[in-house]
C-alpha positions in Angstrom: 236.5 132.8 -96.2 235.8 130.4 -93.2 233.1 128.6 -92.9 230.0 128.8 -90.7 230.5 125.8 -88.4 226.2 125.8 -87.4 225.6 126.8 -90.9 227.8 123.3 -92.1 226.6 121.2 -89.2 222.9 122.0 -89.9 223.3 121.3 -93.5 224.8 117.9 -93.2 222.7 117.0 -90.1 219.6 117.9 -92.8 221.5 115.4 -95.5 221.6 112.6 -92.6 218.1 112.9 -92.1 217.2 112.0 -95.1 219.6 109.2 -95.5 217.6 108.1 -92.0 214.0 109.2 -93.5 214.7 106.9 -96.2 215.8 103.9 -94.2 212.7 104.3 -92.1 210.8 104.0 -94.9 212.1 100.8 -95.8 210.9 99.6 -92.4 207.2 100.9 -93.3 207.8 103.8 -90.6 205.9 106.5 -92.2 204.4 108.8 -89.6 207.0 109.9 -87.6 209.4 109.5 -90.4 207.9 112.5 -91.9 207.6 114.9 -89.2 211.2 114.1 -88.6 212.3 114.9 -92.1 210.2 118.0 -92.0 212.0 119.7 -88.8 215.2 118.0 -89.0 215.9 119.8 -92.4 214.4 123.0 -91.6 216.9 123.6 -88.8 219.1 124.4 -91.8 216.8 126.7 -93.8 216.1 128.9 -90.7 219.9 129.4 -90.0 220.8 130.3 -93.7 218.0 132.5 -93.4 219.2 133.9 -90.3 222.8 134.4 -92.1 220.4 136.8 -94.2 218.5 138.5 -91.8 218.4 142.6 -92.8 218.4 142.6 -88.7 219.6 141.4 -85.2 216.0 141.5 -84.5 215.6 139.2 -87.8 219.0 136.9 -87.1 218.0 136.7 -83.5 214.1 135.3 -84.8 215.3 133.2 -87.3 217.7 131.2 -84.8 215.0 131.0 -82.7 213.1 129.0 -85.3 216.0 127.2 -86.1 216.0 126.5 -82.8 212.6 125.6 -82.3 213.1 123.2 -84.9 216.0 121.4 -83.6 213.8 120.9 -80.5 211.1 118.8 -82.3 213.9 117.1 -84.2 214.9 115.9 -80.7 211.5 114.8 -79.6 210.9 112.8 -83.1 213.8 111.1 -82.6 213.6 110.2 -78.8 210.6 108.6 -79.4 212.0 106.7 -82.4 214.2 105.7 -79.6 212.2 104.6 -77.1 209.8 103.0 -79.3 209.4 99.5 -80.8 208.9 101.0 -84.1 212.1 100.7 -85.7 215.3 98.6 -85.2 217.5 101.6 -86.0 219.8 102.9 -83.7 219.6 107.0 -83.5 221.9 107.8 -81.1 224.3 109.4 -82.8 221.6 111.4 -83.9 220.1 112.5 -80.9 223.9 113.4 -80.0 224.2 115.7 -83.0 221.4 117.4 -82.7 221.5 118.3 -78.9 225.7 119.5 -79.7 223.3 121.6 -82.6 220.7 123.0 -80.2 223.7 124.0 -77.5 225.1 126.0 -80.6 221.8 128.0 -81.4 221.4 128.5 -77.9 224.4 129.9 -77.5 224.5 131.8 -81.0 221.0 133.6 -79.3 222.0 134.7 -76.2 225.2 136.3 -77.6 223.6 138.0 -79.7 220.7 139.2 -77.4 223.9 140.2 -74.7 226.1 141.9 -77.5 226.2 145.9 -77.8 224.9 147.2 -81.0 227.6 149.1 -83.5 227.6 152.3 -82.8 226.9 154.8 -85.6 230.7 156.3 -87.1 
């Protein structure tokens, strides 16, 4: 069985996170550090979820928090970027995440434009 390239990418962006949650921790950032931990690893959650969902109303939702949650992943860590708080470089972060939010998006709207099965 293949496997889910946003369902993989989330996961081990998640595992990054805390690799970087834990480094900023070291540099007494604590504030930001959290709420980054918190959405960056919940963009995972919401897509296993969505790989659940009884629905497309349900998969379509869940993306959409996944979604939603990538987006405030991105804020957190632009302003890590553009703020003195912390010496550590998050670029490659920011350019995961927005190749992860480009993915959802796309993942929704085919979805959204796709014909339902019809009934055999």
């Amino acid at each position: 069985m293949k496997d889910n390239i946003i369902a993989v990418r989330t996961f081990d962006f998640a595992l990054n996170i805390i690799n970087l949650y834990s480094e900023l921790k070291k540099e007494n950032e604590f504030i930001i550090s959290k709420q980054l931990l918190r959405s960056g690893t919940s963009i995972g959650a919401n897509v296993e979820e969505a790989i659940a969902a009884q629905s497309r109303k349900d998969f379509i939702s869940k993306m959409a928090i996944a979604s939603k949650e990538a987006r405030e992943t991105k804020y957190w860590l632009r302003l890590l970027d553009k703020s003195s708080l912390t010496n550590i470089t998050v670029s490659d972060y920011l350019n995961e995440i927005e190749h992860i939010i480009n993915i959802i998006t796309k993942i929704i709207k085919t979805t959204q434009q796709a014909k339902p099965a019809s009934l055999q």
